[in-house]
N, C-alpha and C positions, 0 to 999 in steps of 0.2 A: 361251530361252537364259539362262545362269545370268551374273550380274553379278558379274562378279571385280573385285578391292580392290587399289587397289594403293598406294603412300607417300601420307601426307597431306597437307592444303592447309596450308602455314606459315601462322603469325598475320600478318596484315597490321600495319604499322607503325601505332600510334596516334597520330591526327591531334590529338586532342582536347589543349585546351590549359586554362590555370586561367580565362585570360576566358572561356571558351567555356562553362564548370561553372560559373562565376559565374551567366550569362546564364540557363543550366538554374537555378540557386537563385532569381535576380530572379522568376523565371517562377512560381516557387512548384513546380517538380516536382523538385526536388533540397534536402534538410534547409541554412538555412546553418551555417557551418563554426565555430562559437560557440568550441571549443576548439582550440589550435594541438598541446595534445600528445596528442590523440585526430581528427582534424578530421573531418566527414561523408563528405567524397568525397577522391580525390590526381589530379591528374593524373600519369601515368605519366611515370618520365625520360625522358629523352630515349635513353638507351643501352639499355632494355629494348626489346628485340627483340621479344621474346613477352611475354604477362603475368607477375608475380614480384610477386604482393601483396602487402603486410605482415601480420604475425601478426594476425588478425580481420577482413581485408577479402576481400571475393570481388572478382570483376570483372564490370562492369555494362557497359550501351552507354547511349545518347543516346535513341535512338530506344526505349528500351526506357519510358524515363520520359516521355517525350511518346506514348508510347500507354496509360498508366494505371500504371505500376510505381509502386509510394513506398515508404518508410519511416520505422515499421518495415513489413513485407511484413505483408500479412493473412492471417489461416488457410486461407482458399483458397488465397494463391498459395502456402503452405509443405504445405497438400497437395496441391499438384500437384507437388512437386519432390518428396516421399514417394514418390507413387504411382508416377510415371515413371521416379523413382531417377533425378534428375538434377542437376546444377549450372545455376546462373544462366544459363551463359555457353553451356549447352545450347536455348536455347529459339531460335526465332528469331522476328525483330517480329511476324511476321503471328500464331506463337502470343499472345505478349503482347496482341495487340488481342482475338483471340477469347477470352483469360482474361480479358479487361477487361470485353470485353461482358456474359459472361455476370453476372457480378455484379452490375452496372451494371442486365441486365433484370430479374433477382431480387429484387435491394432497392426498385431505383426504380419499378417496374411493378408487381409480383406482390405487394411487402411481404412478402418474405422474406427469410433470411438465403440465403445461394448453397447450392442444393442438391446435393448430394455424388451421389446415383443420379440425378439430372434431370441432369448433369455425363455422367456416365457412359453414360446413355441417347442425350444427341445428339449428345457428341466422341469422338474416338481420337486414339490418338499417330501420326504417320505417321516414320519415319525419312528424312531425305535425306542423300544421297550427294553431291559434286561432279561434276562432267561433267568427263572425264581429255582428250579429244579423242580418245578410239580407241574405236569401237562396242561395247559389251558391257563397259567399263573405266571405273570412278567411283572417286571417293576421297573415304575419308571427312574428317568437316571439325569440325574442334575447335572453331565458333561456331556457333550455329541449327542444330544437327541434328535436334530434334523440332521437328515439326507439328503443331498441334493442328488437327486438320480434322471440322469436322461431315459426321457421316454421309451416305451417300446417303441423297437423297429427306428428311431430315430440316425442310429448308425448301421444300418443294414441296408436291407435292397426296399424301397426306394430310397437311396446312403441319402440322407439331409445333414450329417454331421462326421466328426471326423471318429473314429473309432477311441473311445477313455473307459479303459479298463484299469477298476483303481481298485489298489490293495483288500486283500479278505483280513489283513492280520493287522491289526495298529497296535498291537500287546504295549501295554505302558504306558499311551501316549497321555490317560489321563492321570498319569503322578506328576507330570512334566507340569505341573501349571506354578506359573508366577503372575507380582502384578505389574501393569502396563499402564503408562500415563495414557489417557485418553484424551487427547489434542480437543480444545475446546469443545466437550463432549458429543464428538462428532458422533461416537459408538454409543449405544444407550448402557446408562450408566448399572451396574451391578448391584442386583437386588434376589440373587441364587434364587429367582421362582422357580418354577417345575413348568412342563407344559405336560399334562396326564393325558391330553386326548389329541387327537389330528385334529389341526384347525382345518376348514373346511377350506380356506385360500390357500392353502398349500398345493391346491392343485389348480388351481385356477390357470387359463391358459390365455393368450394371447387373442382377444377380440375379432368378433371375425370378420370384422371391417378391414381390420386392417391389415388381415392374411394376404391380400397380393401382394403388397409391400414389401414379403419378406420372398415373393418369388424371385428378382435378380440378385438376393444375398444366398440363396439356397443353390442358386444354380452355382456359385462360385464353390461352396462348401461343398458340392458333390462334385467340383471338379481337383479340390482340394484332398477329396477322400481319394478319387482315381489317381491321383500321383502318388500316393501313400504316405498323406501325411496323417499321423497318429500324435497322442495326448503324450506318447513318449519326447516324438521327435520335438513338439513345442515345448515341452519341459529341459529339453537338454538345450536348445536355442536359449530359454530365458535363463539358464543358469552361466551358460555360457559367458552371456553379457551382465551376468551378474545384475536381475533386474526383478523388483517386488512386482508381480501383475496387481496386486492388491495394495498394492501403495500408493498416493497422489501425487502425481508424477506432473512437471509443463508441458513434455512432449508424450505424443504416440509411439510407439515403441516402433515404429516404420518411420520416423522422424529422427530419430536417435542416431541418424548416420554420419557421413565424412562431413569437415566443415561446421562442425554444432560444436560451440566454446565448449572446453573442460568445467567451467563454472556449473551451463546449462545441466549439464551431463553427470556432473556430482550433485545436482539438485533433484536430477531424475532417478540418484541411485546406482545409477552405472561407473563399473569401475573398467579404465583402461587395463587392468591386470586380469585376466581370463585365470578364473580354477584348470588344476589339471583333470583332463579328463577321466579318470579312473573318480574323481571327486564328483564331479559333474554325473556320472552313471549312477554312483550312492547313492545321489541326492533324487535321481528318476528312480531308482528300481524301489526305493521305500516309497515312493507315490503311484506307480502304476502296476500295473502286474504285469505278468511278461518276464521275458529274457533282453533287456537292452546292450544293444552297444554302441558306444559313442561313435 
C-alpha cells in the first residue's frame, strides 16, 4: 500500500537559550563568540516561530555538536551535504553520530583520511516521514529527514564494519535548534525546503570498478570488528581527546600524538584537559544504544 503525504510537521518552538550555547562553547563543541558584529552562534528570538537566520547563518541543533559536528565542517561532512543534496537542518542526530563515526574509524584506526567509496560501500540515505496517526498517512518533516543507515549484513557475518547501534529515542532534539555561522558558506545555505520523496541517489553505492580497492580496507575493518571494537568504543576515544570528527581539522586524528605543538593541537580542537569519564559515558550512551562503560 502506497504512503500518501499529507501538510507538514511545523517547526517546534526553540528552547535553546544564550546560557544554554554558552555551556555548548565552555564544553569546547561550540567556536566562542570573539566578535559581537559577526558572533559564532544567535540564539534565536523569542518571536521566531520557525527558523529566519541571518544573511550567512544556517541552522544547527545541540545535539548535533555533542555527537561530533564543529566548525568550520570538514570535507566529509560538506560531502555528504553535496552528495545527498541537503541542508544542515536535514540530517537527523542518529545520521550525525554515524557521520562521526565513520571518520573517527578511518583516521583513528586505519590512518586514513575518511574514504569516500568505503562511505558509499557500507551507508545509504534512508528518508523519514512523520507518523500522521491515520494508517498509510505520514508527513513529511522539515528537521532529520535523512538517515544515514548502514547496510544490511554490513556489521554482521561477513563483519565489513564495526558494530553502530544508535539511539531509537532523540525525544527533543528538534527544539534544540539555533543559528550557526556558516564559515564561507562551506554548508549550503538555508532555504527550509522539504524533501517529500527519496531521492533516487541516496542509495547509490560505490562503483564496481572500484570495489577491489576497498578489499585491504575491509580486511582491516573485520579485523577491527574481531578485537571488539564498537561505535561506543570510538565515540568514548573521541570524546576523550575532546575532538569534532566533523570538524576541519590539520591533522588526522592518529597524528594528534606526542610531540605535535599545543598551537597545532588547539587548531585541531583538542584540549589537553580530558572530560571525567562518567561525562564522557553521557555523551556515548545518548549517541549509541547499548549499556556503556568507560
Amino acid at each position: 500500500m502506497p504512503v500518501r503525504l499529507i501538510a507538514v510537521d511545523d517547526w517546534r518552538l526553540s528552547s535553546m537559550t544564550e546560557r544554554q550555547l554558552l555551556e555548548l562553547e565552555r564544553e569546547g563543541l561550540l567556536r566562542p563568540c570573539v566578535s559581537s558584529s559577526r558572533p559564532e552562534w544567535i540564539a534565536p528570538a523569542a518571536d521566531h516561530r520557525e527558523p529566519r537566520p541571518p544573511k550567512g547563518y544556517m541552522v544547527s541543533f545541540a545535539k548535533f555538536h555533542c555527537h561530533g559536528l564543529g566548525s568550520p565542517p570538514s570535507h566529509f561532512m560538506r560531502a555528504l551535504c553535496h552528495h545527498y543534496g541537503v541542508e544542515l537542518q536535514h540530517f537527523s542526530p542518529n545520521a550525525i553520530t554515524a557521520a562521526a563515526v565513520f571518520p573517527a574509524v578511518c583516521e583513528g584506526y586505519l590512518g586514513i583520511m575518511p574514504h569516500w567509496d568505503l562511505w558509499l560501500h557500507l551507508y545509504w540515505g534512508e528518508l523519514y516521514h512523520a507518523p500522521s496517526g491515520t494508517t498509510g498517512v505520514r508527513k513529511p518533516v522539515r528537521a532529520g529527514c535523512l538517515n544515514l543507515v548502514l547496510k544490511t549484513g554490513k556489521a554482521e557475518k561477513p563483519r565489513e564494519y564495526i558494530p553502530v547501534g544508535l539511539m531509537s529515542n532523540n525525544a527533543g532534539w528538534d527544539s534544540q535548534w539555533f543559528y550557526l555561522w556558516n564559515d564561507d558558506d562551506l554548508l549550503p545555505a538555508y532555504n527550509g525546503r522539504l524533501i517529500p520523496e527519496h531521492p533516487d541517489h541516496w542509495r547509490y553505492g560505490v562503483v564496481l570498478a572500484h570495489q577491489p580497492w576497498l578489499d585491504p580496507i575491509l580486511d582491516a575493518l573485520k579485523k577491527l570488528h574481531e578485537e571488539g571494537l564498537t561505535a561506543a568504543v570510538v565515540l568514548s576515544a573521541v570524546h576523550h581527546r575532546r575532538v569534532l570528527p566533523l570538524k576541519s581539522r590539520p591533522l588526522r586524528m592518529d597524528e594528534m600524538g606526542p610531540g605535535v605543538s599545543s598551537r597545532i593541537l588547539e587548531a585541531c580542537g583538542m584540549s589537553n584537559e580530558a572530560p571525567a569519564d562518567d561525562a564522557v559515558a553521557a555523551r556515548v550512551r545518548a549517541a549509541v544504544a547499548g549499556d556503556f562503560q568507560p
